[in-house]
C-alpha positions as a printed Julia matrix, in Angstrom:
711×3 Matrix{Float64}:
 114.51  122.29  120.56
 112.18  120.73  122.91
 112.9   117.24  123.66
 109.88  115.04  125.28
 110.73  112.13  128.0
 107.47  110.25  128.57
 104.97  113.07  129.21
 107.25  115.61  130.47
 109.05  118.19  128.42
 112.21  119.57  128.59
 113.62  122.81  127.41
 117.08  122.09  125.88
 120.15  124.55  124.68
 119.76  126.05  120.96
 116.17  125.69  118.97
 116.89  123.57  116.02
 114.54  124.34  112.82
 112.07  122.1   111.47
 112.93  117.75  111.09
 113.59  116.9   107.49
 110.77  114.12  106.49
 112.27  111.02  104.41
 115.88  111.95  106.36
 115.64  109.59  109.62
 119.44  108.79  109.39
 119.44  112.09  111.03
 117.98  111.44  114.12
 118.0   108.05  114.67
 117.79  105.87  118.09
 116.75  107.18  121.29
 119.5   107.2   124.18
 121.83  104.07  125.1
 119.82  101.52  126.13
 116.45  102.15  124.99
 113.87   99.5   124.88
 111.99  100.89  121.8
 112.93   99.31  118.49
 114.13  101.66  115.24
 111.94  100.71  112.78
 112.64  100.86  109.12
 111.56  103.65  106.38
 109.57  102.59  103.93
 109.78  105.26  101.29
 107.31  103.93   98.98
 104.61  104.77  100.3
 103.18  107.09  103.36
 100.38  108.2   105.55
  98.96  110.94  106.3
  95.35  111.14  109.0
  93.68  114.59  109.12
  91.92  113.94  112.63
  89.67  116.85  114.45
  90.54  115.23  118.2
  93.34  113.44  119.62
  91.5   110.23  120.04
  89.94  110.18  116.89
  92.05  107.8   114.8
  92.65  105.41  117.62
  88.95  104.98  117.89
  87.84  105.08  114.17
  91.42  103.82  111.88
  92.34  101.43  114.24
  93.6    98.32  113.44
  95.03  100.11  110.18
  96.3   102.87  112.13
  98.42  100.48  113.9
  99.73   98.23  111.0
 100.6   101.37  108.88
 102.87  103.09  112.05
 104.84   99.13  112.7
 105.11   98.8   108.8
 108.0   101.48  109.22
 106.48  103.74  106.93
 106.23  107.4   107.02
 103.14  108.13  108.88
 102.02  111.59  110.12
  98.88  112.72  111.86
  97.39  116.14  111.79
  94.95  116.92  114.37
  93.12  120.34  114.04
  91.51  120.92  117.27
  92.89  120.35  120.59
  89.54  118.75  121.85
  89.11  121.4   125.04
  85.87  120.6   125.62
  84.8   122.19  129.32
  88.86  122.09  130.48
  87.91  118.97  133.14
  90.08  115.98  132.69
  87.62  113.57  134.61
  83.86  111.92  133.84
  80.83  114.15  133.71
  79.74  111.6   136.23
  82.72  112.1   139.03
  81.58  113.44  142.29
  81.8   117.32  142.62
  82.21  117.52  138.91
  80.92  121.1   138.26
  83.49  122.08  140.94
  86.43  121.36  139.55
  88.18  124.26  137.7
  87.84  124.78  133.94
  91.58  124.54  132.69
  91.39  124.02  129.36
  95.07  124.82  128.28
  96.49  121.87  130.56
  93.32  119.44  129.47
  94.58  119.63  126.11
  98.15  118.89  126.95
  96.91  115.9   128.89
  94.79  114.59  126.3
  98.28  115.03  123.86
  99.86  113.54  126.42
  97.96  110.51  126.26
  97.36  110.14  122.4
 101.51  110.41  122.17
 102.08  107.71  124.55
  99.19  105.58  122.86
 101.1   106.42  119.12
 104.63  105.41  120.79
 102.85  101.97  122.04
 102.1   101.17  118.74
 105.42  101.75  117.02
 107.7   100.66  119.76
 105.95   99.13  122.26
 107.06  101.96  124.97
 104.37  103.93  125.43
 107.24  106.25  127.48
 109.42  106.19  124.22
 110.88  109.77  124.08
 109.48  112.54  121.78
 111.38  115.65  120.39
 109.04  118.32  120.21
 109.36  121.88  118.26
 107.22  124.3   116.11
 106.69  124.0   112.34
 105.62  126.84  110.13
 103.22  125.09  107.58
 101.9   128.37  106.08
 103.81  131.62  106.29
 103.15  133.67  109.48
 101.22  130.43  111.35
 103.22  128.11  113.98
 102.45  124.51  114.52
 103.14  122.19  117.18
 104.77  118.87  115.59
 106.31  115.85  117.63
 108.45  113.05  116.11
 109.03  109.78  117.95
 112.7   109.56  118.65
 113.24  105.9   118.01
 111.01  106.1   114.72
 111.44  109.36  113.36
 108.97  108.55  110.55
 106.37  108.61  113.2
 104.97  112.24  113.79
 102.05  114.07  115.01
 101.05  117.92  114.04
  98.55  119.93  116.02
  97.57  123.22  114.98
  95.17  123.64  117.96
  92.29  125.05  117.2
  89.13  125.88  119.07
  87.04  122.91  118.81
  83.15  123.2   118.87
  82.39  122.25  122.54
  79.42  120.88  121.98
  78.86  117.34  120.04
  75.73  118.22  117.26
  74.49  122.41  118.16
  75.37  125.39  116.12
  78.23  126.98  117.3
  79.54  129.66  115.25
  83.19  129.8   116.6
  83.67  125.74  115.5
  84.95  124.04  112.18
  81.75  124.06  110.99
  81.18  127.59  111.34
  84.39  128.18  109.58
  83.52  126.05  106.61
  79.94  127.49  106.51
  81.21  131.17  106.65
  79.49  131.93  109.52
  82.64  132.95  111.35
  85.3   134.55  108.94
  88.37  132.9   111.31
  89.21  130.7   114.0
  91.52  130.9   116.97
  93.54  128.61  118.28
  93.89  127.72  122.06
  97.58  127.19  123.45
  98.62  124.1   125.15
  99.61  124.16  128.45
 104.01  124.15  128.04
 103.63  124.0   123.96
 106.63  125.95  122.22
 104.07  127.31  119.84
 104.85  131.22  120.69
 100.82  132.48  120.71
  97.74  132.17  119.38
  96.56  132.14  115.44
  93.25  132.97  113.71
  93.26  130.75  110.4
  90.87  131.88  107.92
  88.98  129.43  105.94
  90.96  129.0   102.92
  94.16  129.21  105.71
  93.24  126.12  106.86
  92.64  124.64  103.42
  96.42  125.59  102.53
  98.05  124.64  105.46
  96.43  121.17  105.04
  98.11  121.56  101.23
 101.21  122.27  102.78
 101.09  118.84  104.61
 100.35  117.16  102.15
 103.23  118.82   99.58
 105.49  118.06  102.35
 104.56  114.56  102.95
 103.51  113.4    99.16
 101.27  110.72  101.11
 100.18  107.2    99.23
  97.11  107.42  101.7
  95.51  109.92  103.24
  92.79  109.05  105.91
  89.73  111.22  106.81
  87.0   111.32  109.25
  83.32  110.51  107.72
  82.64  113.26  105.37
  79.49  111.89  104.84
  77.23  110.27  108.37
  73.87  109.29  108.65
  71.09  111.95  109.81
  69.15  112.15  113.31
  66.94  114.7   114.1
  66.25  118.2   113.1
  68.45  120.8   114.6
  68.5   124.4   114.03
  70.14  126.71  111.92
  73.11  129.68  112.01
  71.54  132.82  112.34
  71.89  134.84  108.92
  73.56  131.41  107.0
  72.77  129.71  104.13
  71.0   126.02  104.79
  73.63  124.27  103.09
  73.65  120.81  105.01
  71.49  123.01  108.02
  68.63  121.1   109.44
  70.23  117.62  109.81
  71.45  116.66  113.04
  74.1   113.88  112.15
  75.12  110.91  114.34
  78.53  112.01  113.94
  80.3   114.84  115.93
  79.8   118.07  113.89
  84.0   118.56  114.22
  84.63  114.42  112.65
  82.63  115.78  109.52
  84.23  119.1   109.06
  87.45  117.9   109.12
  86.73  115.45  106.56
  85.36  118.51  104.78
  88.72  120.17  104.81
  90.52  118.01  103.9
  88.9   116.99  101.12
  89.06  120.76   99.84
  92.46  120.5   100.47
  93.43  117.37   98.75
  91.34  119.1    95.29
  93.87  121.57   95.5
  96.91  119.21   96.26
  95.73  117.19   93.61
  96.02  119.88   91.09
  99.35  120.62   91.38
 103.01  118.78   90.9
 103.46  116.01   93.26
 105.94  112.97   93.03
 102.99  110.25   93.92
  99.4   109.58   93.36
  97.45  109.58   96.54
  94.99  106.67   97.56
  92.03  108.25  100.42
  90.21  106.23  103.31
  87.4   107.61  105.09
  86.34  106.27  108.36
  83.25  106.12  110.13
  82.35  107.67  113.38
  79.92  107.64  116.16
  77.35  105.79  113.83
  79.33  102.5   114.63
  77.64  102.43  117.63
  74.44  101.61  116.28
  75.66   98.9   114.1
  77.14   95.4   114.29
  80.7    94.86  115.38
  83.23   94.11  112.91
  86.01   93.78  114.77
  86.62   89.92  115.9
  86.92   90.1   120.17
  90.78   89.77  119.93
  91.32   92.64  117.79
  89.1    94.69  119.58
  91.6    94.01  122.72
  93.79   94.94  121.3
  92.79   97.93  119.91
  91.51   98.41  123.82
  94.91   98.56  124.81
  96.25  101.86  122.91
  92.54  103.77  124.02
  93.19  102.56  127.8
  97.07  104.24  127.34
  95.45  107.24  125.57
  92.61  107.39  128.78
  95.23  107.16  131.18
  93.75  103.69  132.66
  96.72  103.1   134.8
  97.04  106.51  136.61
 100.69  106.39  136.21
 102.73  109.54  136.72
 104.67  110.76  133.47
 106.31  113.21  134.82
 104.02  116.35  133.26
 101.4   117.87  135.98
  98.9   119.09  133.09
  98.06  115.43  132.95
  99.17  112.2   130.97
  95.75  111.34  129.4
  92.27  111.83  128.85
  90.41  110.8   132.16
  86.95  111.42  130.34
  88.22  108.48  128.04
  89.75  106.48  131.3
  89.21  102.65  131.38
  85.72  102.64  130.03
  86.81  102.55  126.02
  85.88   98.67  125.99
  82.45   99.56  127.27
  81.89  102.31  124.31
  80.94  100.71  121.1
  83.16  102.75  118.67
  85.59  100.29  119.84
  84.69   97.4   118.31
  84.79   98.21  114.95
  86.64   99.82  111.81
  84.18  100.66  108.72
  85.64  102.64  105.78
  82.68  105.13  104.91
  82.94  103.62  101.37
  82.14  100.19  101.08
  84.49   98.9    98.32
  83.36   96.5    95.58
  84.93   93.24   94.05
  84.24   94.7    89.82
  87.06   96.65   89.49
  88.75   94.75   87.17
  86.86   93.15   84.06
  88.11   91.03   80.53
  88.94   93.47   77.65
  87.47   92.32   74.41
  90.77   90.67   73.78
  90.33   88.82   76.79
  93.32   91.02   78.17
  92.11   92.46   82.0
  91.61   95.85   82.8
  91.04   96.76   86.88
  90.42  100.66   87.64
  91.23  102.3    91.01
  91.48  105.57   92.2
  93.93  107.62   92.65
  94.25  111.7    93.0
  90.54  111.82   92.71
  90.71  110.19   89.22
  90.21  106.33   87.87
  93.47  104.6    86.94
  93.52  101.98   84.18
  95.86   98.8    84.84
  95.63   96.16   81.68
  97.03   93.13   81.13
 100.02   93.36   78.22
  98.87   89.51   76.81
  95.72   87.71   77.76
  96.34   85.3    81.52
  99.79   86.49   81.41
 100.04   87.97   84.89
 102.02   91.09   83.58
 100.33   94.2    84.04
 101.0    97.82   82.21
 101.48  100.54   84.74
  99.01  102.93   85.89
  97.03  105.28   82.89
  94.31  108.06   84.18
  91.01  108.09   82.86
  90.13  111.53   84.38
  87.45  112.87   86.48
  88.28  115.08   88.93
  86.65  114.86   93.15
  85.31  111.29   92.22
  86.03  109.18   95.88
  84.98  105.92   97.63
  85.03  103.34   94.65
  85.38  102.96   91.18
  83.33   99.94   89.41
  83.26   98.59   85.71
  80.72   96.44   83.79
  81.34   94.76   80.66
  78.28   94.7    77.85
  78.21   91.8    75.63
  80.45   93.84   72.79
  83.35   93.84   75.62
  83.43   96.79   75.91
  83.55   98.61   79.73
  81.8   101.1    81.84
  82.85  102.39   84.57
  80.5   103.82   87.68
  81.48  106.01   90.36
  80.51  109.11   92.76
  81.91  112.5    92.55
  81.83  114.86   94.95
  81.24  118.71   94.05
  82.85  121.0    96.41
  81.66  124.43   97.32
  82.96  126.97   95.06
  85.66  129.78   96.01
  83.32  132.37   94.44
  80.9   134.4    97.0
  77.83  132.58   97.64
  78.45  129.66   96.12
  77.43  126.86   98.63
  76.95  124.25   96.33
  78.09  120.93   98.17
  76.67  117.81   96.7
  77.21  114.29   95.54
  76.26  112.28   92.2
  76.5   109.33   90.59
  78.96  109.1    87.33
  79.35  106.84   84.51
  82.16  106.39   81.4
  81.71  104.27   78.86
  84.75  103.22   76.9
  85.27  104.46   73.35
  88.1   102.04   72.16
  91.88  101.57   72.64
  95.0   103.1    72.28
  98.57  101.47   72.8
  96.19   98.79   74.35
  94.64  100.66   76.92
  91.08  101.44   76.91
  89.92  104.87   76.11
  86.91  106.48   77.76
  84.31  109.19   77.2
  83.72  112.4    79.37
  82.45  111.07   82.6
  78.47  111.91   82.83
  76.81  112.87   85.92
  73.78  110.62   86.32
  72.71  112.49   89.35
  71.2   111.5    92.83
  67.85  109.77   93.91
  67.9   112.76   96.13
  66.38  116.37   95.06
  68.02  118.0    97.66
  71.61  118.76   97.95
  72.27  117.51  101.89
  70.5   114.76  101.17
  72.71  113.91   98.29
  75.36  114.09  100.7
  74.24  110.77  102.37
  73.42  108.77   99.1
  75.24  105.21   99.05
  78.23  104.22   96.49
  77.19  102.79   93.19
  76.79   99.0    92.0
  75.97   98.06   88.77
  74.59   95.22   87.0
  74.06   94.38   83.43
  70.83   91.97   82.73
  70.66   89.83   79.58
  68.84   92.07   77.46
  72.19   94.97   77.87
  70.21   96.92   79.99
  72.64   98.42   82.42
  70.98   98.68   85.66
  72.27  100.92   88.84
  71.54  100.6    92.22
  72.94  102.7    95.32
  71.42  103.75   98.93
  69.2   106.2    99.93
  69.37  108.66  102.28
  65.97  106.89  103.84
  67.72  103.82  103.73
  66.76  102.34  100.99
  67.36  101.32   97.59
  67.26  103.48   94.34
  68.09  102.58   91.0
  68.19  103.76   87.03
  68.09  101.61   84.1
  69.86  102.31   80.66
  69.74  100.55   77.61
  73.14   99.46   76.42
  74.23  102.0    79.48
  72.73  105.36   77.91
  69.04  106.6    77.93
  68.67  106.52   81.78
  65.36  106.15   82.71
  64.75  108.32   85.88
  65.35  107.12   89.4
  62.99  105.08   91.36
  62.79  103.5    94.48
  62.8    99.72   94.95
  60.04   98.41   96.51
  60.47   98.17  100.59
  60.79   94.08  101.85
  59.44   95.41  105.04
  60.33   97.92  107.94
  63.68   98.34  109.11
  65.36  101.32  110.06
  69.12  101.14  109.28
  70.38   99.48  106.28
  74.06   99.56  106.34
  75.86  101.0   102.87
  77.55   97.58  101.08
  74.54   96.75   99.16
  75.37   94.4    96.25
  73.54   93.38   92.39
  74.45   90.35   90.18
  72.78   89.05   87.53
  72.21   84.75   87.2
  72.81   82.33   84.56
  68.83   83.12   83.18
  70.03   86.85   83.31
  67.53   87.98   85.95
  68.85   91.12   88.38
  69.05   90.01   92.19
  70.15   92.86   94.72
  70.67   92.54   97.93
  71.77   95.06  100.81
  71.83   94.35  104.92
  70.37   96.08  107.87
  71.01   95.09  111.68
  69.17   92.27  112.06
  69.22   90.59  108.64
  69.59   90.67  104.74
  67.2    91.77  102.14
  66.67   90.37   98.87
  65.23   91.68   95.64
  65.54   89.57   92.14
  63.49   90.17   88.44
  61.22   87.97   87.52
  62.4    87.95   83.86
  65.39   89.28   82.22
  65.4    92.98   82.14
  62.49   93.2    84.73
  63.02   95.69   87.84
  63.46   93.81   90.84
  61.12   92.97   92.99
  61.03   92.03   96.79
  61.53   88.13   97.12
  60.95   86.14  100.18
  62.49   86.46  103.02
  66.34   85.35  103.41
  66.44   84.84  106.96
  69.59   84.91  107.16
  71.49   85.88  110.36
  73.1    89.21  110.93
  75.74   90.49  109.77
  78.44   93.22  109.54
  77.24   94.94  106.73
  78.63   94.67  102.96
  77.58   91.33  101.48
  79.37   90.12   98.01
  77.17   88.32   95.2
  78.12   85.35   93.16
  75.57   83.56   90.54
  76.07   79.88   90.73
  76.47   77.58   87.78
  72.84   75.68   88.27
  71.38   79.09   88.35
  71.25   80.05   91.66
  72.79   82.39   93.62
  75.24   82.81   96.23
  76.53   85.63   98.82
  79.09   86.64  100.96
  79.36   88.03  104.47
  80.62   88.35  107.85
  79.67   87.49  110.97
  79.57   89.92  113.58
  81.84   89.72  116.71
  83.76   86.82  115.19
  84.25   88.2   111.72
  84.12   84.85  110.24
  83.39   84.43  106.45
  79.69   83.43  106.22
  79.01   81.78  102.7
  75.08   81.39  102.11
  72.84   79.85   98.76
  69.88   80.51   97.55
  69.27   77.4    94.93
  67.44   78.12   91.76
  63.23   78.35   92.86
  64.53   77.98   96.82
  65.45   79.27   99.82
  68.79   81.43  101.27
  70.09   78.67  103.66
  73.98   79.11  105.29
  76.45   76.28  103.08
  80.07   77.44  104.34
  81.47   79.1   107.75
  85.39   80.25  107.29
  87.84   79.93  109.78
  87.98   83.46  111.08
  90.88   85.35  109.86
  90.6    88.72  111.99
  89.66   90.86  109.19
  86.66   93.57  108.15
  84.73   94.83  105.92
  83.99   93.39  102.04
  84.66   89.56  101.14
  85.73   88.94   97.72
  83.93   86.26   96.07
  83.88   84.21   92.62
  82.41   81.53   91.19
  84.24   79.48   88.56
  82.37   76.83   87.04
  81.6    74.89   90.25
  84.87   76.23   92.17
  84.46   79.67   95.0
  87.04   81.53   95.55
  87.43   84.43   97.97
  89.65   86.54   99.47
  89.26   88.1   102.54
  91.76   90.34  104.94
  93.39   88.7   108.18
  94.89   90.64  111.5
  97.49   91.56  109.72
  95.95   93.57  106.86
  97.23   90.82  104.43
  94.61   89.46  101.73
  94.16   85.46  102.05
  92.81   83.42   99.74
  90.68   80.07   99.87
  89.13   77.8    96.84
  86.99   74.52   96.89
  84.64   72.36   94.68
  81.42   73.61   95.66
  82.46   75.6    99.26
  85.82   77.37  100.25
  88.45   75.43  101.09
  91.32   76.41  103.88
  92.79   80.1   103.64
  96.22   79.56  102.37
  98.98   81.09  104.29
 100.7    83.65  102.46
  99.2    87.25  101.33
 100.55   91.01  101.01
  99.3    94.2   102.83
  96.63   95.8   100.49
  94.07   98.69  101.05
  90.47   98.34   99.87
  88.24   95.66   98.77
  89.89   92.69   96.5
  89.02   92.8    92.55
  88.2    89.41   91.47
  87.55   88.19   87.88
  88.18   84.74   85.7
  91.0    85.29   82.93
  91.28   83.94   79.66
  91.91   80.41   81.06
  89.26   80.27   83.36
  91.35   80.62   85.99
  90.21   83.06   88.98
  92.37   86.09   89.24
  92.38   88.4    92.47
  93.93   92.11   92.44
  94.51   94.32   95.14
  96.2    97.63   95.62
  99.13   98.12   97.92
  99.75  100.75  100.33
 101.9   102.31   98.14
  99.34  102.67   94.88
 100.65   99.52   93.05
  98.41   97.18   91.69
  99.42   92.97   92.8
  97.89   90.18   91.27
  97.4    86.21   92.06
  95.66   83.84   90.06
  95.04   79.78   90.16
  97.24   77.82   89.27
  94.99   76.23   86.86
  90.76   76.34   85.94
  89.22   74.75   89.66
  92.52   74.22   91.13
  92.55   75.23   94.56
  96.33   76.75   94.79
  97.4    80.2    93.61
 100.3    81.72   91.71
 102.85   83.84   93.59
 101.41   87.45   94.3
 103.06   89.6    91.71
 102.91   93.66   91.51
 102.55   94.93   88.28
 106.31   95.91   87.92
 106.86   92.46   88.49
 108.61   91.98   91.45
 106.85   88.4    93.18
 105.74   88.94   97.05
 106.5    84.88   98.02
 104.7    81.66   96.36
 101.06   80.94   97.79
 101.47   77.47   98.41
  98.71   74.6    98.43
């Protein structure tokens, strides 16, 4: 076995075969005297991050990176290229930089080097916290380099070490993306400098595919994180010679190896998904370079802090480790606060707050998915806080976000995207997205039953285009018109209209408000008290607003909000005098922003939050005259606030979740809030009472309590 101190490695006596996951009673604490902390398995749940570079998840999952590795959970990271790039560990700017030697073998060690220390930061607080290092056959006749952090066994990281594509957006045949696209039939690896991985391997496409299966059969993740399968286009770039133009002629603002990553391992996770595994399997996919060209999320603090584990990774401090390839990636260095993907964290898939609706019983329902598939949680008596466990309601590749709508029988539908793969069968390049709908068809044993899901298409004619379309919202107007709006791949906003939710008119595109040339995905539609449709969706600067002029009208543009920037998804509400309201963040800060728009006025700010740390979607509901939302602090936990007319104070106890809040009123009026846990289990807190601004004791649907939410 090889054992790693700091950066250096050490042969030692007698190879020892592969570490047995969910067994760290066998190799527990580092030697006598240690500074770095055993932390404690959490078998319910695990991660798993399919990465193409070695910085990739501390740039793009942080903070959740971090909170899932200190939760003492199983968490495992597989990283499919070493990131060679040109072999120099320094700047492209450094003096005599063409001079220095090309070494890629040792520039990839460094930049492990430095992503191991940055991994052993964040679960012990050592970033010198010993690592045992060996190979790992995955797939018969294919080695793999895997790592496990001494003091936290659970901890591991996999590299398989392929060629990456050297170059950030141009065909390159020998890449990922050639492999995906068939325009290579394998890929080679490139060995480490000092890696106990015995040569090189050429991994075929569907290779790859199945050793990615084999992780995740080994691992049975909760979660499983990806790269952006799905970034925003630039410019034009050119084709592979003799290839089918199946997502060809879009440059992307992401690096080419981020999205085919995400490509794999979706592929791979169809596959998992369709065989026996012990757990269902939540997925997060993570935006890439494209942060940099919109608002920060992250408050300052976090960012810091995040900082901190990219300067370890960059080598900042120049300290010796003990391994002469290199202890970090010098073309990262000290410069990661300067570099905007920093300063933010942005799941590719917004979320949404109508995931959980009244039955016509008045019993809830929420839907999530899991394995591809929506899961059906209900309510076994109407506000009593006990929940049924987890039933599907099919559909197979559907990802991001599940959302329901009641019509005024009850009854549910539920709206979603699914994405179809390209087939195993020669010259199939199909690779597309669409929107979906379900309507339910009754009960049975008091859960809802639902229809085959139908594919309702994409605003887009073209396939890669389809690939950028937005994530579903729906909203019914008064008239039981179900109307659906999502993002372009322009930018802007497309909807369909069906009667009762059936007879889809054809898609059309919303008026523009004006010129603007990046809306941000987390676009939102409500309808008010008089039933008219308002949508609204943000760009960089500020927030665009359509609403109908009469019940089951199309929207139209409305007057300027002028409202001030903000991060992105924004969170409707329709107010009790007929108004509306909306929910958002502030950038930088990440403070809750609540803003009205009276009925016949103007958007004006009401409410600014103390800032809690968190990201992405607010929750938000309006009870009568009482708002409630939920929103995630530092810590990953949800928080909740209520007040007469604004938010009150966050109140000080919440539970890790993943996603965006569900929020709803019950059969008492009171406001109920569900999220899902790390571990696929659905928690719910509710008021105390109609308008009362305390909360019930989170509860999981088994119904163990999490602590009381006090007052």
């Amino acid at each position: 076995m090889l054992q790693v101190a700091g950066g250096g490695i050490v042969v030692g006596a007698g190879a020892v075969g592969a570490w047995q996951w969910l067994a760290p009673e066998a190799k527990q604490a580092g030697p006598k005297g240690a500074s770095a902390r055993n932390a404690k398995v959490a078998a319910s749940e695990s991660f798993v991050h399919v990465i193409a570079h070695p910085d990739d998840s501390l740039y793009f999952m942080n903070p959740e990176l971090e909170q899932s590795i200190r939760s003492g959970a199983p968490s495992v990271t597989v990283c499919l290229t070493g990131g060679e790039s040109d072999g120099r560990n320094a700047l492209s700017n450094t003096r005599d930089y063409r001079k220095l030697p090309e070494r890629r073998p040792e520039f990839v060690r460094a930049r492990l080097n430095g992503f191991r220390e940055a991994t052993a930061r964040m679960a012990t607080g050592d970033s010198l916290s010993p690592w045992e290092v060996e190979t790992l056959t995955l797939l018969p006749g294919f080695e793999v380099e895997v790592q496990t952090l001494r003091a936290a066994p659970q901890v591991q990281l996999i590299f398989l070490e392929l060629i990456e594509a050297r170059t950030l957006r141009n065909p390159r045949k020998e890449s990922l993306r050639g492999l995906w696209l068939g325009a290579v039939p394998n890929l080679t690896t490139l060995k480490p400098a000092a890696t106990p991985v015995t040569r090189t391997f050429r991994y075929g496409r569907q290779e790859l595919i199945d050793t990615l299966v084999a992780v995740f059969e080994r691992y049975q993740p909760t979660v499983v994180r990806t790269l952006d399968p799905n970034p925003t286009h630039k410019t034009p770039q050119p084709h592979f010679p003799n290839t089918p133009p199946v997502l060809e002629g879009i440059s992307k603002w992401d690096h080419q190896d981020h999205t085919t990553s995400a490509f794999f391992a979706q592929a791979a996770l169809a596959e998992y998904w369709g065989r026996k595994h012990s757990r269902p399997t939540a997925v997060e996919s993570y935006i890439g370079y494209e942060v940099s060209q919109l608002p920060s999320n992250l408050d300052r603090a976090t960012t810091d802090h995040k900082v901190k584990f990219l300067d370890t990774y960059g080598w900042a401090d120049g300290k010796d480790c003990g391994d002469s390839a290199g202890c970090g990636d010098r073309k990262v260095g000290a410069r990661s606060k300067a570099v905007r993907w920093s300063n933010n964290c942005r799941h590719r898939a917004p979320g949404t707050t109508r995931w959980v609706q009244p039955l016509p019983d008045k019993r809830l329902a929420a839907f999530a998915l899991l394995d591809g598939a929506a899961h059906c949680w209900t309510e076994t008596k109407p506000g009593s806080g006990v929940w049924s466990s987890a039933a599907p309601v099919a559909g197979p590749m559907l990802e991001g976000q599940v959302q329901a709508v009641r019509h005024t029988d009850g009854t549910l539908q539920l709206f979603s995207v699914r994405t179809v793969l390209p087939g195993k069968e020669k010259g199939d390049r199909t690779h597309r997205r669409e929107v979906v709908t379900t309507r339910q068809t009754g009960m049975s044993s008091g859960t809802p039953t639902f229809g085959a899901w139908e594919p309702l298409g994409s605003p887009e004619t073209e396939d890669r285009r389809s690939m950028e379309m937005g994530y579903p919202v729906a909203a019914v107007g008064k008239d039981g018109t179900v109307h659906v709006f999502v993002r372009t791949f322009d930018g802007g906003v497309a909807f369909r209209g069906g009667a009762g939710g059936k007879d889809w008119t054809e898609w059309e595109t919303l008026p523009s408000p004006g010129p603007e040339p990046r809306t941000i995905d987390g676009l939102d539609a409500a309808a008010d008290e008089q039933g008219r449709i308002h949508v609204l969706i943000a760009d960089t600067r500020t927030v665009h607003h359509w609403m109908s002029q009469e019940p089951g009208g199309t929207p139209q543009p409305a007057e300027p909000t002028r409202l001030p920037t903000c991060t992105g998804p924004v969170t409707l509400a329709a107010l009790p005098s007929g108004g509306m309201r909306v929910a958002m963040r502030q950038p930088d800060t990440s403070r809750v922003i609540v803003a009205d728009r009276p009925e016949n006025g103007s958007w004006k700010v009401s409410a600014q939050c103390e800032p809690l740390g968190g990201y992405e979607r607010v929750g938000i509901a309006q009870a009568g005259n009482t708002t409630v939302l939920a929103d995630r602090d530092s810590k990953g936990r949800v928080r909740l606030a209520a007040g007469s007319g604004r938010p009150g104070s966050w109140q000080d106890q919440g539970i890790p979740y993943r996603g965006t809040p569900g929020m709803v009123q019950d059969a008492e009026g009171r406001v109920v809030t569900v999220v899902l846990g790390m571990d696929g289990k659905l928690s719910s807190a509710r008021q105390r009472g109609a308008g009362a601004g305390a909360f019930t004791a989170w509860a999981a649907h088994d119904g163990r309590t999490q602590g009381d939410v006090a007052s």
